[in-house]
NUDOFI-414980 format. One record per residue: residue in three letters; x, y, z of N, C-alpha, C, O in turn. Coordinates in pm, whole numbers, plus 32768, in hexadecimal, padded with zeros to 4 digits. Example, Ala and Ser with C-alpha at 12.3 -4.5 7.8 and 13.67 -1.06 7.14 Angstrom:
<recs>
ala85277DC7830C84CE7E3E830C85287EB6830C85907EB4834E;ser85057F1F82C485577F9682CA850A80038313853D80728324;
</recs>
This chain:
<recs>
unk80547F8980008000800080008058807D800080AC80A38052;unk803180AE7F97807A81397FA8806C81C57FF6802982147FB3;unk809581F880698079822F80B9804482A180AB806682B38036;unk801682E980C07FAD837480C4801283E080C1808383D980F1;unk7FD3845C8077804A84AE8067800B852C802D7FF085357FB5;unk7FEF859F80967FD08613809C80478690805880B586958090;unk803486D48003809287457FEC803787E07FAB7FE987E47F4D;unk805C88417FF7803A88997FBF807088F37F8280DE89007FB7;unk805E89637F0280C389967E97804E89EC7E8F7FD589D77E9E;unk80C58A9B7E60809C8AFC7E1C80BB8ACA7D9381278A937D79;unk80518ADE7D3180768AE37C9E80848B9E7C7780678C047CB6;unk80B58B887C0780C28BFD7B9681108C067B3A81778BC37B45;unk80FD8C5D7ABC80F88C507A6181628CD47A1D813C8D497A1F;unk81ED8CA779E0820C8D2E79B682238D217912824F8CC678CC;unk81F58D9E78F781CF8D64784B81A48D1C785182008CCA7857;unk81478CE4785781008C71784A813E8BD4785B80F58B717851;unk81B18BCE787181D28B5578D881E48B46796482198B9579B3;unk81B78ADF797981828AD27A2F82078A787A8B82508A177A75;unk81F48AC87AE682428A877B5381EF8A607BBB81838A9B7BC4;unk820E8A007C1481AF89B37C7A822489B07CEE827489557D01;unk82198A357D3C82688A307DC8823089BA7E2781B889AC7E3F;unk8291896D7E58822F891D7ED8826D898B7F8382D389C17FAE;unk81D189747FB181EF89E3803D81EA898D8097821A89B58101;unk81AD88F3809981D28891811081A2880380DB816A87DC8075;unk81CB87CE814081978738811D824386EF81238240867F8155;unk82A987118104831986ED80F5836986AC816B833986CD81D8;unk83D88658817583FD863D81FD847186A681E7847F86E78180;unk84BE86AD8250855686FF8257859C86BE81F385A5864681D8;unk85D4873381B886458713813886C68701818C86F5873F81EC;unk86E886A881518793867A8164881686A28130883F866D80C9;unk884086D5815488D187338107891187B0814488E188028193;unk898787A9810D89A98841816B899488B68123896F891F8157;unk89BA889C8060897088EE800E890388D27FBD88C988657FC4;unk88E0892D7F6F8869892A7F44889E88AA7EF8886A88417F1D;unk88FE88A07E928919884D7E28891C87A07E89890587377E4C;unk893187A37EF58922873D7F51889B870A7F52888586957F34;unk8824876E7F7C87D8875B7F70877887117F17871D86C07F2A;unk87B587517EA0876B87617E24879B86C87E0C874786967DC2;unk87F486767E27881E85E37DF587D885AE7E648780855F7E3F;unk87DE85BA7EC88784855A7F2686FE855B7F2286B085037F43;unk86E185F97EE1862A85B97EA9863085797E4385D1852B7E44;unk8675856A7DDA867A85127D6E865484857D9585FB84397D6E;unk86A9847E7DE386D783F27E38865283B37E948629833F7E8E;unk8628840D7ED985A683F47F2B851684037F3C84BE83C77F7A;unk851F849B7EC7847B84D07EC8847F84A77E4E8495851D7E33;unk847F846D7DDA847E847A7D4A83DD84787D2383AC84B07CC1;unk838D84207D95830684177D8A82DC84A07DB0827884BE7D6F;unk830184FC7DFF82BE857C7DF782A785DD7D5F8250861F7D27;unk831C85B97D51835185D47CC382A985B77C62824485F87C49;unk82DE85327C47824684E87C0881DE85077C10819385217BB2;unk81BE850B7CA9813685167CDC810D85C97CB7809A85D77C8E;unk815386357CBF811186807CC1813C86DE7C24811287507C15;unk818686A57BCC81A486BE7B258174866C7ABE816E86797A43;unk814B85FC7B2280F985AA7A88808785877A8F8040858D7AF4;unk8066855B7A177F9085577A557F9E84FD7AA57FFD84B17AB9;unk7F2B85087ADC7ECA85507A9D7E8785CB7B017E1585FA7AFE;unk7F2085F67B787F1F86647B8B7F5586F67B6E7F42875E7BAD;unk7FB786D47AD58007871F7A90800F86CA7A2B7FD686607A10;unk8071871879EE806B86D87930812486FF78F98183872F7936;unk811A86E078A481B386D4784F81F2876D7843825E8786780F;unk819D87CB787B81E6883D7870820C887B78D8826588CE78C9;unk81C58861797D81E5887E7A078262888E7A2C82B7883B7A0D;unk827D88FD7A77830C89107AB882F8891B7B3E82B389717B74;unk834988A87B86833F88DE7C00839A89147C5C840A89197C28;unk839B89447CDD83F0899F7D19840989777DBE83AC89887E0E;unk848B89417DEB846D89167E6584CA89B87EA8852D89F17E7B;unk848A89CF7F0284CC8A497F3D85308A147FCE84E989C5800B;unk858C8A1F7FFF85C08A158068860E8A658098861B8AD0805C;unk866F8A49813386FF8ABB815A873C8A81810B87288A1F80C4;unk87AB8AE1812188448B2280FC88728B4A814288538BA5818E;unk890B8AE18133897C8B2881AD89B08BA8817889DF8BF481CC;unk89B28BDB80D389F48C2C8086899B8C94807E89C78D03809B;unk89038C88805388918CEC802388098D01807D87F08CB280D9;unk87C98D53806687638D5F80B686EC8CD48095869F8CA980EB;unk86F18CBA805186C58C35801B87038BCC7FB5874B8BEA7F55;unk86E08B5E7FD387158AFE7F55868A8AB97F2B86288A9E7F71;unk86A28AA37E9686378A6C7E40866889FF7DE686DC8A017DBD;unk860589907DC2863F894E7D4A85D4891D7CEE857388DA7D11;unk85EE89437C80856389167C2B8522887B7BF68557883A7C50;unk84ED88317BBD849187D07B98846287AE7B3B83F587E87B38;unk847087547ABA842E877F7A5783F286EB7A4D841486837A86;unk837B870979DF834A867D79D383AD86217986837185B77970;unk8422861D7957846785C1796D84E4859E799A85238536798D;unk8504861A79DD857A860B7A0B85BA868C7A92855C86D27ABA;unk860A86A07AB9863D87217B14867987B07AC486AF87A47A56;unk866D881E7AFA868C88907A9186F1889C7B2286D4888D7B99;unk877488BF7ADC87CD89237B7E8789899B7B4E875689CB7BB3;unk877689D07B0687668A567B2686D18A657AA486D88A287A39;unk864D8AC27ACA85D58AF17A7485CD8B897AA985C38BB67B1C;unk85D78BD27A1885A68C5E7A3785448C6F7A35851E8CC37A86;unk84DB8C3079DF84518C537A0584118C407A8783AD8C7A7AB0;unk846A8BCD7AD784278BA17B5384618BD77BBB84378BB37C29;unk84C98C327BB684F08CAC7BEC848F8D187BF9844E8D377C5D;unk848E8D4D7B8584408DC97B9F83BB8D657BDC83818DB77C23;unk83848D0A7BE282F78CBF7C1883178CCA7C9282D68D1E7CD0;unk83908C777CEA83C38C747D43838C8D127D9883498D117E00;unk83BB8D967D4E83B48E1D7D9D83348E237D9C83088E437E0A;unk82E48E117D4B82538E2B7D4E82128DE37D9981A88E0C7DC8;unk82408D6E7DB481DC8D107E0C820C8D577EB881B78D6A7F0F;unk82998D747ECB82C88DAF7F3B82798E347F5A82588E597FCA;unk82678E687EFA81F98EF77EF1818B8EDE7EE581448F427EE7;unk814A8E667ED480D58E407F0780AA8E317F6980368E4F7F88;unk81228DEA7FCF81318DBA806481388E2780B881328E138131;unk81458EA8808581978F1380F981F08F0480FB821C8F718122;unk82658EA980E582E78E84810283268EEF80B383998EF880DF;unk83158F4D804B83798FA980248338904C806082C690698085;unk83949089805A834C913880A7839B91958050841591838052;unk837591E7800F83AD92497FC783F392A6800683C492DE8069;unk847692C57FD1849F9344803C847393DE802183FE94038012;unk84D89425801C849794C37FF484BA94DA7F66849B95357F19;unk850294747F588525947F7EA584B0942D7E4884B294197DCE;unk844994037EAC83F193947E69841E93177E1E83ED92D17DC5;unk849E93157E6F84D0927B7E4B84C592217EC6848B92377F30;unk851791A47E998506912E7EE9856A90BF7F01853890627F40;unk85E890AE7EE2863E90517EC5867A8FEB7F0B86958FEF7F83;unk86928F7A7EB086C58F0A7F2F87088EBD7EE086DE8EC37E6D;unk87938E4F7EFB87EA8E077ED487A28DC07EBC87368DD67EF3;unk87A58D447E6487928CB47E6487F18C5C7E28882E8C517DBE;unk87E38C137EB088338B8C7E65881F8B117E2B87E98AB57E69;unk885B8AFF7D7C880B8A9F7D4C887D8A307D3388EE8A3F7D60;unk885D89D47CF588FC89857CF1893689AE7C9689AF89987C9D;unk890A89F37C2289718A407BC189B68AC57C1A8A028B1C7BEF;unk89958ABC7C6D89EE8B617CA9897E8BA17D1189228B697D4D;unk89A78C2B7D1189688CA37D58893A8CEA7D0589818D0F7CA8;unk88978D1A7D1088698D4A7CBE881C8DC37D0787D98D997D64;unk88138E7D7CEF87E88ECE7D0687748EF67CD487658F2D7C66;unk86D78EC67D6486818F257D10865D8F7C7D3086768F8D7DA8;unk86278FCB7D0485F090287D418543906D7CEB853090927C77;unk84FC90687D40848090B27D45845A91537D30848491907D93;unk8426919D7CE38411920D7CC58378920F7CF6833991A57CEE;unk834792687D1D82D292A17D17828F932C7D1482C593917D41;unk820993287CD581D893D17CD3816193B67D0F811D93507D05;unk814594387D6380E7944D7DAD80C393D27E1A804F93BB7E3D;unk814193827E4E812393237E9A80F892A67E3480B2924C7E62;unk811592A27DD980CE92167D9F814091CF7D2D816291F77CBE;unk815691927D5481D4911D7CD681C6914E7C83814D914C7C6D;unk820991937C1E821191C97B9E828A91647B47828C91667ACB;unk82C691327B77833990E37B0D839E90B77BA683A090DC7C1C;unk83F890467B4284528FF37BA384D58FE57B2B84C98FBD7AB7;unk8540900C7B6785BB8FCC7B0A86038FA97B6285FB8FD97BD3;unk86638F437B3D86E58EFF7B8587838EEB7AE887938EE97A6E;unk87DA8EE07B87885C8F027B2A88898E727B3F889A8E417BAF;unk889E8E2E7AC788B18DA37AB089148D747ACD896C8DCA7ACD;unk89418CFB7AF089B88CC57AB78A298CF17A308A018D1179C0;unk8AA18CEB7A4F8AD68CDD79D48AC18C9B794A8ACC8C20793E;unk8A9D8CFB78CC8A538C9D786B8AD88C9377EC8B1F8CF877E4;unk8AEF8C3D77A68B298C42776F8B098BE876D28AA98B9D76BE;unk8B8D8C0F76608B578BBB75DD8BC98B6175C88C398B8B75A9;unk8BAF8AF175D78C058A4875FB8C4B8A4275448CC28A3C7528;unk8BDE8A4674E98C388A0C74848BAD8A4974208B348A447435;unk8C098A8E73988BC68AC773458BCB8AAE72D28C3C8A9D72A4;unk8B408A9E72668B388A8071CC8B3989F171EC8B9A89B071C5;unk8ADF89B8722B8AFB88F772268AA388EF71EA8A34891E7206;unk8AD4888B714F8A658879710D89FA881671158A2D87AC713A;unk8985880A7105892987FC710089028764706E891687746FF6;unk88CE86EB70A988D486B9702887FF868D702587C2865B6FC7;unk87BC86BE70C5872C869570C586EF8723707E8675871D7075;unk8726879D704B86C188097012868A87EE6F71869F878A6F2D;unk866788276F5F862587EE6EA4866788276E5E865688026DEA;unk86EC88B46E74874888B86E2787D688DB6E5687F988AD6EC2;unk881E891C6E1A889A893C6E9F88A189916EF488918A096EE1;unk88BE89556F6C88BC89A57008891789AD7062897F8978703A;unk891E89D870C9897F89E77139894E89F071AD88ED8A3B71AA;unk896289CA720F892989E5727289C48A5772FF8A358A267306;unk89B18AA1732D8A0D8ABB73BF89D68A5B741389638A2F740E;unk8A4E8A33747B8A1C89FC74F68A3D8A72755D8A908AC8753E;unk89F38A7375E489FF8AD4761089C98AD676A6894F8AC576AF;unk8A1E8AEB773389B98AF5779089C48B5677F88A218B9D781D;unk89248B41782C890D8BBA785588BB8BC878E088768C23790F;unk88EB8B2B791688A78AE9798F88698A5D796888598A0D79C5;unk884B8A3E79008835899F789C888689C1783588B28A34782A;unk88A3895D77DB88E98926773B8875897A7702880389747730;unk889D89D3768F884289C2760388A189A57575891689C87563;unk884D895F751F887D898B74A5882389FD747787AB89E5746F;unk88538A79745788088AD9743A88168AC6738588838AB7734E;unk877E8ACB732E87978ABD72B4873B8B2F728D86E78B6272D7;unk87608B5E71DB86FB8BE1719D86798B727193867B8AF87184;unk861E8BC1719E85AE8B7D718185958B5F710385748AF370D2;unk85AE8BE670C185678BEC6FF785CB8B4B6FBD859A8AF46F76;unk864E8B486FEF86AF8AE36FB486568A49700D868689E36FDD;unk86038A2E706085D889CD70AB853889DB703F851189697026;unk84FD8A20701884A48A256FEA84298A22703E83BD89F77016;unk843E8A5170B683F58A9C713383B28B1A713083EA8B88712C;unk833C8B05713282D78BA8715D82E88B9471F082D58B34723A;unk83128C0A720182F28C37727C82608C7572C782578CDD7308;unk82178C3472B2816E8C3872DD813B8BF472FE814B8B8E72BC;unk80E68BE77361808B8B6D737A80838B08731380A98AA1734A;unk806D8AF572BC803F8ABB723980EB8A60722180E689E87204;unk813F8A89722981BF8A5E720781EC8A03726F825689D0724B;unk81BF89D072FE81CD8973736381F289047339826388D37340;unk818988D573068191884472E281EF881A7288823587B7729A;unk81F6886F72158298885271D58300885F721B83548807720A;unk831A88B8726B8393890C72DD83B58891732F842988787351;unk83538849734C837487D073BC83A8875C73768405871E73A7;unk838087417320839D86BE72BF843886C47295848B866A729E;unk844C876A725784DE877172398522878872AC857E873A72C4;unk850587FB7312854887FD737E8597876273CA8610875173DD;unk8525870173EC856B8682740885B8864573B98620861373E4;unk858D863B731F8616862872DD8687864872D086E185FF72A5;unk869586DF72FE873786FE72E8877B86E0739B87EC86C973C7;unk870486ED73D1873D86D47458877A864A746187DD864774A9;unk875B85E97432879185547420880D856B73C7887D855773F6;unk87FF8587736E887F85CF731D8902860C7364897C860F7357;unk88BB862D739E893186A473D98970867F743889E986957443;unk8916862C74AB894D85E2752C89A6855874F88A01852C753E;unk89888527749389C48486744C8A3184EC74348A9384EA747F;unk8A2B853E73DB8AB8856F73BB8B2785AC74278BA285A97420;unk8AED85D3746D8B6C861075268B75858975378BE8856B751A;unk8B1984F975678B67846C75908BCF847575278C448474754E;unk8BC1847974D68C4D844B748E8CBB84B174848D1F84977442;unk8CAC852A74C78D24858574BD8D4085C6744A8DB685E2742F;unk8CD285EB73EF8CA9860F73678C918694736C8C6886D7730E;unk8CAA86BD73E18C6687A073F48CCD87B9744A8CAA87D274BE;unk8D5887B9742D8DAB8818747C8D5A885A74B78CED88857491;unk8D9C8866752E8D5F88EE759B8CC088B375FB8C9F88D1766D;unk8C88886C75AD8C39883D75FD8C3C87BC76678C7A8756764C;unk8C0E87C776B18C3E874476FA8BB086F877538BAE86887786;unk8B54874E77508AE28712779D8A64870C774C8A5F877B7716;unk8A2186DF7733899586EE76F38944874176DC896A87A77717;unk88FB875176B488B087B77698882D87A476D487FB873376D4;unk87DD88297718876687DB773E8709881076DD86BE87B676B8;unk86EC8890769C869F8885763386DD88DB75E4874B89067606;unk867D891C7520869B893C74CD863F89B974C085C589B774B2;unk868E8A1F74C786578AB974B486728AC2743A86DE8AA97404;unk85C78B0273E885CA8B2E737485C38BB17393857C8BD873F0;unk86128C0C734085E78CA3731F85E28CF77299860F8CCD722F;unk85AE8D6172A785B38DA3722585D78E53726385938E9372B3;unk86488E77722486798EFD728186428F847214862C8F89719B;unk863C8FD8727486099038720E861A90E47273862990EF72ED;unk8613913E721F864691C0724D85F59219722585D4921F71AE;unk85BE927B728E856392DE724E857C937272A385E693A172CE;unk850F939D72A984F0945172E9853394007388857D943773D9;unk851593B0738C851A9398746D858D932B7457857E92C974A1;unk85D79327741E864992C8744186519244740B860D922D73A6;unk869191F1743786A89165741C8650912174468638914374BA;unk85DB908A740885989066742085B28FED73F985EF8FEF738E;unk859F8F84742085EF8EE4741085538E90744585338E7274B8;unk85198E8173E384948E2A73E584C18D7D73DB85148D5B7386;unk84938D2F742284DA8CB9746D84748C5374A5840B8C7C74D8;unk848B8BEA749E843B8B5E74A5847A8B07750884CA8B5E752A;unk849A8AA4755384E08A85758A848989FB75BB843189FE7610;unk84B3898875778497890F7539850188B675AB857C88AD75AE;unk8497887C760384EB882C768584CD87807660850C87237692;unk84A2877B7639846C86D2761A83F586B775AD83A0870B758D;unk83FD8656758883A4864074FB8327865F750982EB866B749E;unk82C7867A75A68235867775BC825D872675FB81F2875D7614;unk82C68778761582C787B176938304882A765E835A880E760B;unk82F98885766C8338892576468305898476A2829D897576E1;unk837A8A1676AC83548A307702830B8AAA76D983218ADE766C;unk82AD8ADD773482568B6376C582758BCA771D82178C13773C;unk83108BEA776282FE8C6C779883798C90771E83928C3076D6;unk83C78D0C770184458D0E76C4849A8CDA76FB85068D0076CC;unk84AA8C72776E850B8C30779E857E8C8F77F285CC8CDB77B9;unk85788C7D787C86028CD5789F866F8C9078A986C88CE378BE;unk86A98C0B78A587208BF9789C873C8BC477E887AF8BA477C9;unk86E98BBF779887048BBD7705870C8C5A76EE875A8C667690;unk86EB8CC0770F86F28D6576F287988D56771587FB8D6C76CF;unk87898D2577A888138D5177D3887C8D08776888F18D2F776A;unk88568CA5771088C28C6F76B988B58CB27663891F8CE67641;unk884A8CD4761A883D8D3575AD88838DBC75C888A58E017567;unk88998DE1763B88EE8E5E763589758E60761489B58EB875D9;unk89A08DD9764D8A458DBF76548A208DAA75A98A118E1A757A;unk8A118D5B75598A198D6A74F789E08DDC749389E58DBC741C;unk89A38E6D74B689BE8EC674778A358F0D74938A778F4F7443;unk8A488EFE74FC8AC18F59754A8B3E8F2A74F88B8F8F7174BE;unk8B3C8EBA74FF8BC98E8974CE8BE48EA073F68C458EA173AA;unk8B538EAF73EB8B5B8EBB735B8B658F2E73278B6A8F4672AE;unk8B6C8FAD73BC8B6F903A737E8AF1906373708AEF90DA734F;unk8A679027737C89DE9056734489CB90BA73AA898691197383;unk89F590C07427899D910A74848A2F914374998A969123745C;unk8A1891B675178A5691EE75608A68919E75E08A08915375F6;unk8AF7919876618AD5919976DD8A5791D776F68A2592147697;unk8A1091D3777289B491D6779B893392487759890292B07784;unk8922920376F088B49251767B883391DE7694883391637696;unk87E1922D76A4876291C876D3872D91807633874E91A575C2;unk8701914B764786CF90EC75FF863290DE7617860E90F0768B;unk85D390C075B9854A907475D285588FED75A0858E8FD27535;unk851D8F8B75FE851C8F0F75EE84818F0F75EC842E8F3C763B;unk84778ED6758983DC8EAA757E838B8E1E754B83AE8DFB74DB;unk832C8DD17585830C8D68758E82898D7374FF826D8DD774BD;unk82458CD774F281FD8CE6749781848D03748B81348CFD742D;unk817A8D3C754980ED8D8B757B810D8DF4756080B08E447569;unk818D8E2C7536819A8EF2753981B98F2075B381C78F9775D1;unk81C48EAD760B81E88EF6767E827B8F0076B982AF8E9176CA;unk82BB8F5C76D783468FA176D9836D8F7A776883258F6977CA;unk84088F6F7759845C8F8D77BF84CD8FE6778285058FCB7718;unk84E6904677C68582909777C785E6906177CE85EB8FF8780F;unk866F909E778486C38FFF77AC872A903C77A2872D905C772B;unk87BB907B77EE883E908877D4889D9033780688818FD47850;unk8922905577DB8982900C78418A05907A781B8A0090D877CC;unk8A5F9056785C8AED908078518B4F8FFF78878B358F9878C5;unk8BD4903A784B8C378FCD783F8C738FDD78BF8C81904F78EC;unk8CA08F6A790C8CD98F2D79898D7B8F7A796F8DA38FC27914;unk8DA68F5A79BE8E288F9179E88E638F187A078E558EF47A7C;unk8EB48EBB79A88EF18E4079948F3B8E0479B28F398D8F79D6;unk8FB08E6D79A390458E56796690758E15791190C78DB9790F;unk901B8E6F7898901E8E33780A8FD78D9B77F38FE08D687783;unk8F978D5B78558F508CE7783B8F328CD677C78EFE8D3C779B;unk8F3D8C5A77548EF68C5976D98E928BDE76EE8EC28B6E76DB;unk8E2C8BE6770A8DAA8C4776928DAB8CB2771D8DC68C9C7793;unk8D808D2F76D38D628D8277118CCC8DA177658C678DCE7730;unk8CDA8D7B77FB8C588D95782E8C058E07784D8C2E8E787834;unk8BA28DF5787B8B3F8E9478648AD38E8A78E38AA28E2A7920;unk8AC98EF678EB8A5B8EE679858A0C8EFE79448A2B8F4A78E8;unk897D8ECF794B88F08F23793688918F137989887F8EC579E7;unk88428F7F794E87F78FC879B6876C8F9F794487818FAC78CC;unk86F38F75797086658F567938861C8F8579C786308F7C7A40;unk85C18FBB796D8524900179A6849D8FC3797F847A8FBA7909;unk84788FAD79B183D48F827995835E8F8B7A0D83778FC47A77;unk83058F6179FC829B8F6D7A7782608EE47A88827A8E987A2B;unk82248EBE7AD781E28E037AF4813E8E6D7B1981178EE17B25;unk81138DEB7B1B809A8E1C7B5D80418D8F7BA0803E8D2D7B56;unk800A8D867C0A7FF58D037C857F708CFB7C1A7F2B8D4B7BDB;unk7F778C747C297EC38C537BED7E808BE37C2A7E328B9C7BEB;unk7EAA8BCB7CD77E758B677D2C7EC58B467DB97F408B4D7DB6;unk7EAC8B387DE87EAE8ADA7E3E7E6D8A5F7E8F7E0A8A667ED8;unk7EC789D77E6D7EB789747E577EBE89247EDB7F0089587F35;unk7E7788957EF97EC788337F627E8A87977EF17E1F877F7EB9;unk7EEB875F7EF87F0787047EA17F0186857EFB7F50867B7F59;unk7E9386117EDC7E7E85AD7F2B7ECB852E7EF57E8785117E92;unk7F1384EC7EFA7F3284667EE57EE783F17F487F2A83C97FA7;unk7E6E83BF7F377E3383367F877E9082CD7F897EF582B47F48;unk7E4F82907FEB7EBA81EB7FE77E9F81A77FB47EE381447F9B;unk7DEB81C87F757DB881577F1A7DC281A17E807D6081777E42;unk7E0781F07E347E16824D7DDA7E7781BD7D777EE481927D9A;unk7E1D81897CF17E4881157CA87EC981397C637F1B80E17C46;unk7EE681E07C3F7F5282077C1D7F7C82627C6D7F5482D37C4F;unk7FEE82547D0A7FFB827A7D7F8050830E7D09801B837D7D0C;unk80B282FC7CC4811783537C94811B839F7C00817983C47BB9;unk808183A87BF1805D83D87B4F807E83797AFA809E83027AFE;unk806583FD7A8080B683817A0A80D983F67979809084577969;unk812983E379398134843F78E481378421784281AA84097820;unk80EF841C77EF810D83DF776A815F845C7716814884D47707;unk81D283F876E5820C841D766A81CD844E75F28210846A758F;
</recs>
């Protein structure tokens, strides 16, 4: 019999992808850091995991968010995905501040800000909270070091000749042009976006096992399409971000932005810290700069960035697992 199992979670939604904070139900995490942590829930909760990202109380696109201390930050966090662990999600960051500003847990000062460390297992990450007239107006945080691993790798899954950058920015991307992938960037363009997206992602990861992408050395977790473009308001980098063959993500992604920056930066397209619009295939925007690290000549050259966006709560949840429940741990189809 599988034992009974109460948890309760703020949800919300930034750009339109959702994060699922859990606020209890959990036993004490084990570790001295977060990244400690984050392997011993692997190891022990994996059914929380399950139970509250796959149906048939969540679905193939759920992110979730376990919040805890930090010996280093005012908090440590580690994210969840329906199939696997993220060290580090910007969308579920800025969710993270909003669900905390849901709680009371954040207070604006006289600058109408709000800021706090977090520690994720990719690093230390700065967010901070803005508000007007007392009310959440936007959230940005200053990322991890993002960088571009190995550039022009060609491409043999597109329908004609391509390249993809690898690039990271808190996860692996292969960042590819869309028009050369034969990708709309619109609602309407999904279903192709996913089909090819998983193809080059198999592509691309078979090719690092074999030591075939100088410079790269770890996998990739998904494939950012974009199409860049320049007008009256600046640089605008419209973007898809294709995590698994059923699964994409629909905010502009903050740690694929954060790769997309290192690879304008490094190509000369942008300026140090020249904002950028990142925009998803709802139209809905995040701000996006970075500037270059201070190295000592390190090659590839890394870049801090800085992304803005807003979340917004759309529940609060308590999530029942029975002992007589025929599928105690969801289930998720491919």
């Amino acid at each position: 019999m599988t034992p009974r199992r109460v948890l309760t979670t703020i949800d919300s939604h930034t750009a339109g992808h959702p994060t699922r904070l859990i606020t209890s139900g959990l036993p004490p995490l084990r570790g001295g850091s977060v990244a400690e942590k984050y392997d011993w829930f692997q190891k022990n909760l994996d059914d929380v995991r399950t139970l509250l990202l796959h149906e048939p109380r969540g679905h193939s696109a759920m992110v979730g968010a376990v919040l805890t201390d930090s010996k280093v930050a005012d908090h440590g966090a580690f994210f969840l995905g329906s199939y696997n662990y993220l060290p580090m999600c910007g969308h579920a960051a800025i969710g993270i501040a909003a669900s905390l500003n849901h709680m009371g847990l954040l207070l604006p000062d006289d600058q109408g800000q709000a800021a706090f460390d977090l520690e994720v297992p990719a690093g230390l990450v700065r967010v901070t909270a803005n508000y007007e007239g007392g009310r959440l107006s936007a959230v940005s945080f200053d990322n991890v070091a993002s960088y571009v691993a190995a550039s022009a790798v060609a491409l043999e899954t597109l329908p004609g000749p391509g390249t993809c950058d690898i690039a990271y920015g808190g996860n692996w991307y292969a960042l590819v042009e869309a028009q050369a992938a034969g990708v709309s960037l619109d609602p309407s363009g999904v279903h192709h976006a996913l089909e090819i997206g998983a193809r080059i992602k198999v592509e691309v990861n078979a090719r690092i096992d074999t030591g075939a992408v100088p410079g790269a050395n770890s996998h990739i977790h998904s494939v950012l399409f974009y199409q860049s473009n320049r007008d009256v308001d600046g640089f605008a980098s419209r973007q898809l971000v294709v995590l698994a063959a059923n699964k994409f993500d629909r905010s502009p992604c903050g740690t694929g932005t954060s790769a997309r920056l290192a690879q304008l930066l490094g190509a000369g397209l942008i300026e140090p810290g020249e904002p950028i619009r990142a925009i998803n295939i709802l139209d809905v925007e995040f701000t996006a700069s970075a500037v270059p690290l201070s190295t000592n000549g390190a090659n590839p050259i890394r870049y801090r960035p800085t992304i803005e966006g807003l979340a917004h709560i759309t529940g609060l949840h308590s999530f029942i697992r029975g002992d007589d429940d025929p599928i105690p741990n969801g289930f998720l189809c491919r």
